[in-house]
N, C-alpha and C positions, 0 to 999 in steps of 0.2 A: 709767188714766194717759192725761194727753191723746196725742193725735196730733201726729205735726208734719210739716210743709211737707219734701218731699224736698231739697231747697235746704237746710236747716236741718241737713239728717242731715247733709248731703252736706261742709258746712263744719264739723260737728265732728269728722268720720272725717276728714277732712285735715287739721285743724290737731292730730290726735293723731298723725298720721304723720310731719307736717313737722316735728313738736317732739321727735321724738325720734332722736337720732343713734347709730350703734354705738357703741359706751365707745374703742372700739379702731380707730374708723376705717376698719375693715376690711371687704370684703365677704364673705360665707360662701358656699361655695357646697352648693347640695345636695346631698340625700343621694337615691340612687337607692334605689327599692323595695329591689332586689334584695341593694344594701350592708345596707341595715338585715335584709332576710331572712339574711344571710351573720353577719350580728352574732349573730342570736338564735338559731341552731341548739344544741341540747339537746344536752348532754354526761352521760350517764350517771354517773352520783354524784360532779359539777364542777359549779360554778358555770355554768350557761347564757347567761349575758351579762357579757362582760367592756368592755365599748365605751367606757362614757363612765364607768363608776363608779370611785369615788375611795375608796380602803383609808388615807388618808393622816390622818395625825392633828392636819394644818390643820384651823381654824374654817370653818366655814362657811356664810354667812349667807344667807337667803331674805325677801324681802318676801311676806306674803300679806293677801291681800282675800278680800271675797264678798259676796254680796248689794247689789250696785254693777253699772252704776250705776241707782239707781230715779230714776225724773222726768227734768224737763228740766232742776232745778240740779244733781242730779248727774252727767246727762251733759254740761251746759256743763261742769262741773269736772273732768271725767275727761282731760281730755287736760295737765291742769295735774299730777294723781296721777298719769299717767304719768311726764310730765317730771322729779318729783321722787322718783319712783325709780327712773328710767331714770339721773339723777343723784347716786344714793346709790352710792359708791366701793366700800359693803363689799356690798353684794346680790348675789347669783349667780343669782338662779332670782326667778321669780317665781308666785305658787302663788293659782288665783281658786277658790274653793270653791263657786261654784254661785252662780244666780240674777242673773241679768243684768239684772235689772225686776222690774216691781212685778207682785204675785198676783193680781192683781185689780183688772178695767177697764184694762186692759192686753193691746192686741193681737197674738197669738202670730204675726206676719206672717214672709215671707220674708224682707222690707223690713229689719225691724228685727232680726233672727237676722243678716241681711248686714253689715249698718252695724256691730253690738257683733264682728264678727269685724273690720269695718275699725280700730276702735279697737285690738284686743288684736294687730294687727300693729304699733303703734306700739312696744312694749315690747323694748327692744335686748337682753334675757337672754332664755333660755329661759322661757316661759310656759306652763305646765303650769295645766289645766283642768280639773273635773270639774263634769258637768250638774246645774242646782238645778232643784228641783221647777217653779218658774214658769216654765220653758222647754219644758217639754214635759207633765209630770202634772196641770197646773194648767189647758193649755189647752183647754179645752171652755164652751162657752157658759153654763153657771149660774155660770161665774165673772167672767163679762161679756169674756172673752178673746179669743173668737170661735169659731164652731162647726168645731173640728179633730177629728181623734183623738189624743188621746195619743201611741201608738206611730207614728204617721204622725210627729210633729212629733221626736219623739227619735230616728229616722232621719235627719230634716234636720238634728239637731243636731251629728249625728253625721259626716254632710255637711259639715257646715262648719267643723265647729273640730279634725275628726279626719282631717283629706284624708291621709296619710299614714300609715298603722300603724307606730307606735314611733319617734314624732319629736314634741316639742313646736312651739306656736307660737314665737313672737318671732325678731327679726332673728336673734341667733345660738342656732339650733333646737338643742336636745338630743335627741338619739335613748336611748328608755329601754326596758324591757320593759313588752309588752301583753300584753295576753288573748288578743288576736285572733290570738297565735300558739298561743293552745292548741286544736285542735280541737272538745272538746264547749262550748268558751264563744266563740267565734270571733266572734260579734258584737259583745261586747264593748270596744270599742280604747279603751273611754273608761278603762276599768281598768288603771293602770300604775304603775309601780314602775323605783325607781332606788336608788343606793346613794352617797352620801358623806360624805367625813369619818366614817367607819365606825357611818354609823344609816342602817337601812333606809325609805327611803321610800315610801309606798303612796298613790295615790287610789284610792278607790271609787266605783258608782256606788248611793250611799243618798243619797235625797230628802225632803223632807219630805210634808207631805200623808198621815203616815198611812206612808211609805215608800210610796207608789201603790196604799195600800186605799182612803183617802176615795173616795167614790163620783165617777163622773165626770162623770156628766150626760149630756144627751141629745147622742149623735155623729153625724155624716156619713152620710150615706146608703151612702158607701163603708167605710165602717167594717173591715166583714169582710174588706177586701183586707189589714191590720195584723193583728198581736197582740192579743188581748183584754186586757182588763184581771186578770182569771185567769192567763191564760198568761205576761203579761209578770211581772208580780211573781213566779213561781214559777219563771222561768229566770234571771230578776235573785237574786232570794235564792240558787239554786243558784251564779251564776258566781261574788255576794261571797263565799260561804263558801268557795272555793277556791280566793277571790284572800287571802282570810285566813290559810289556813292556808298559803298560798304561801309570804306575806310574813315569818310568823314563823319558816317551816324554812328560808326563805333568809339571815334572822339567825342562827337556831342554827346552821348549815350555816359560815356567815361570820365568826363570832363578834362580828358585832355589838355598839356598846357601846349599842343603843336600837332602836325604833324610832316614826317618828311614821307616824299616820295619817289619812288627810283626805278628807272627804267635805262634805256640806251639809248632812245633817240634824239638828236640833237632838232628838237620840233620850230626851233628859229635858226635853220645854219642859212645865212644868206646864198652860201658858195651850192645850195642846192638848186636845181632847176625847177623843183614847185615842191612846196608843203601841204597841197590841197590833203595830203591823209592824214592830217593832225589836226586841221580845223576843227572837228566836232571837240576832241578830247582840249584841245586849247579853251574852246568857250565852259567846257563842263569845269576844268580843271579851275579857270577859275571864277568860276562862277559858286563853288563849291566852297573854295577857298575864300571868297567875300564874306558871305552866309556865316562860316564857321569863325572870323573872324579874330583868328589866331595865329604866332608864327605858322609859315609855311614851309618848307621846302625841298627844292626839286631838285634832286641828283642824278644827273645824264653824262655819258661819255660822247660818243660818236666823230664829236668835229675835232680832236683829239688837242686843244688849246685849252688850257685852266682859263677861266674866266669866274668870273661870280656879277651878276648885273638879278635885274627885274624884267622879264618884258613883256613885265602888265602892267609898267608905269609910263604914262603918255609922253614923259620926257625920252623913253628909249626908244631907239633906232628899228629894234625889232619890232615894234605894239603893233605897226600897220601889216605883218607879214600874213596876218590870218584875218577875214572877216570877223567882226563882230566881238571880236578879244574886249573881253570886262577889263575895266582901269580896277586894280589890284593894290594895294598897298602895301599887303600883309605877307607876300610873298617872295619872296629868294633863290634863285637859280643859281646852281653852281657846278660847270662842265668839269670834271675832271682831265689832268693829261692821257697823254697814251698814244695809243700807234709805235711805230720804229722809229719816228721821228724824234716823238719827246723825250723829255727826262725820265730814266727809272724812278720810279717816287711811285709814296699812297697818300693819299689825303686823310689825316687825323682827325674826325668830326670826333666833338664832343655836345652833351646835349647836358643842361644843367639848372633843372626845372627850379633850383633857388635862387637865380637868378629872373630879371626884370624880361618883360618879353622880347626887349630888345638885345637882348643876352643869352637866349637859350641856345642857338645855335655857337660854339666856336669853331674854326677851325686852322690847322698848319698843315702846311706841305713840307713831307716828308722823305726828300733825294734818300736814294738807294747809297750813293758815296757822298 
């Protein structure tokens, strides 16, 4: 991806901030560490976060993106898709699924991890985030990226768009639950979970790249001061699998009428050369999802094509892509667009637990023109 004049950043991070006003005029004020630590303290077989979640059987609606913005047309357009759903009446949340740039020849700088966090403070809802592979698994030099490490760069990711454990971005922040309040996963903060309109919400943090097997290439001479690439994939595999099983005992727990769930990777792109790092989380995910017995669904960007299919249903093309994949009924996948290629658009989910279970989920695509 080219480079651009700091001048250049600097006028699209402010025209995304000046363009967008709270819904309500109002200013928010923070939340203190210690309020959000007060929020999340663990109640022995109760619900451990009552804060901000909504048991209420109102609609309601989320915008989500991912894979935005790549290039320079997407970032001149980005402060316009902010505008227009910082302008949509029915959006409460706003949800990015990973990948802020392009995968390749695309510099993993400070510079530019700065600028995409000054953009995503234009957004007047809560902005909830989870990291895509091109931000940090992607950055080493056989990708033309520049020569980092991995785990160096997903600490600044972490840095930047996590400055607070169990608060989202945007003008008025949502405080939700993290990982980073559970002990053995405490690094975590990118992994969280919220509840309304009675469906469980979850991000993850699965990337594409293999989920961080593809090889990485030659690193930093400081390398060994991070996570190997051994060590990080097999503390990441442990914290998703216990933010999974989190998230469906916090529905059964809740009675839940669903839950969605949202990460980056595209875990059946055919156009990849092995999925072997998504088999575990494929069997758990639905194997989970059988059990709980309720809509499902799964929001991913990565292979940057809108799609919506199953491929837990033995009639689809994808079912054979992983061993051991449970036949699923109950579950619904649906890739968002993105990259430079596609259409500026957000996809309008709505969730509307008065509705038949075959109804909770809606949703439209929403072009930028």
């Amino acid at each position: 991806m080219q480079r651009f004049p700091t001048a250049f950043l600097s006028i699209i991070a402010c025209a995304a901030i000046a363009g967008c006003t709270d819904k309500t005029n109002n200013p928010v004020a923070p939340t203190s560490s210690a309020q959000i630590s007060s929020s999340l303290q663990r109640s022995e077989g109760s619900d451990e976060f009552q804060g901000e979640d909504d048991d209420s059987d109102s609609a309601y609606t989320l915008a989500v993106i991912g894979d935005t913005p790549y290039g320079p047309i997407k970032l001149a357009e980005f402060p316009a898709l902010t505008a227009k759903i910082n302008g949509d009446p029915r959006v409460s949340l706003v949800a990015h699924l990973g990948d802020i740039k392009a995968g390749k020849n695309s510099l993993c700088t400070n510079e530019y991890i700065n600028m995409i966090r000054g953009l995503f403070d234009g957004f007047t809802d809560p902005f909830a985030y989870t990291p895509g592979d091109n931000e940090w698994t992607d950055c080493h030099s056989s990708k033309g990226n520049g020569s980092y490490t991995p785990t160096e760069r997903l600490q600044y990711v972490r840095t930047v768009f996590f400055p607070e454990a169990g608060r989202t971005l945007g003008a008025n922040a949502m405080r939700v639950v993290t990982q980073s309040d559970d002990p053995n996963n405490a690094q975590y903060v990118e992994n969280t979970m919220w509840r309304k309109a009675r469906v469980e919400f979850a991000m993850l943090n699965i990337t594409g790249s293999n989920n961080d097997l593809a090889a990485w290439g030659p690193v930093p001479a400081d390398a060994g001061n991070y996570p190997s690439q051994a060590a990080e994939f097999a503390s990441r595999a442990q914290a998703n699998s216990a933010w999974l099983k989190k998230t469906f005992a916090r529905a059964e727990q809740t009675h839940a009428a669903g839950v969605i769930l949202m990460f980056q990777a595209d875990m059946w792109d055919p156009a990849e050369p092995t999925l072997t790092g998504f088999d575990a989380l494929v069997q758990q995910i639905g194997t989970l999802a059988r059990e709980f017995g309720k809509p499902v669904l799964l929001l991913e960007g990565d292979s940057h094509k809108f799609d919506v299919d199953n491929p837990y249903s033995t009639t689809s093309t994808l079912h054979p892509l992983h061993p051991s994949t449970p036949v699923v009924d109950n579950i619904t996948r649906i890739v968002v667009e993105g990259s430079d290629a596609g259409r500026t658009e957000y996809l309008r989910l709505t969730v509307d637990p008065r509705k038949k279970s075959s109804g909770l989920f809606s949703w439209e695509r929403v072009p930028l023109n």
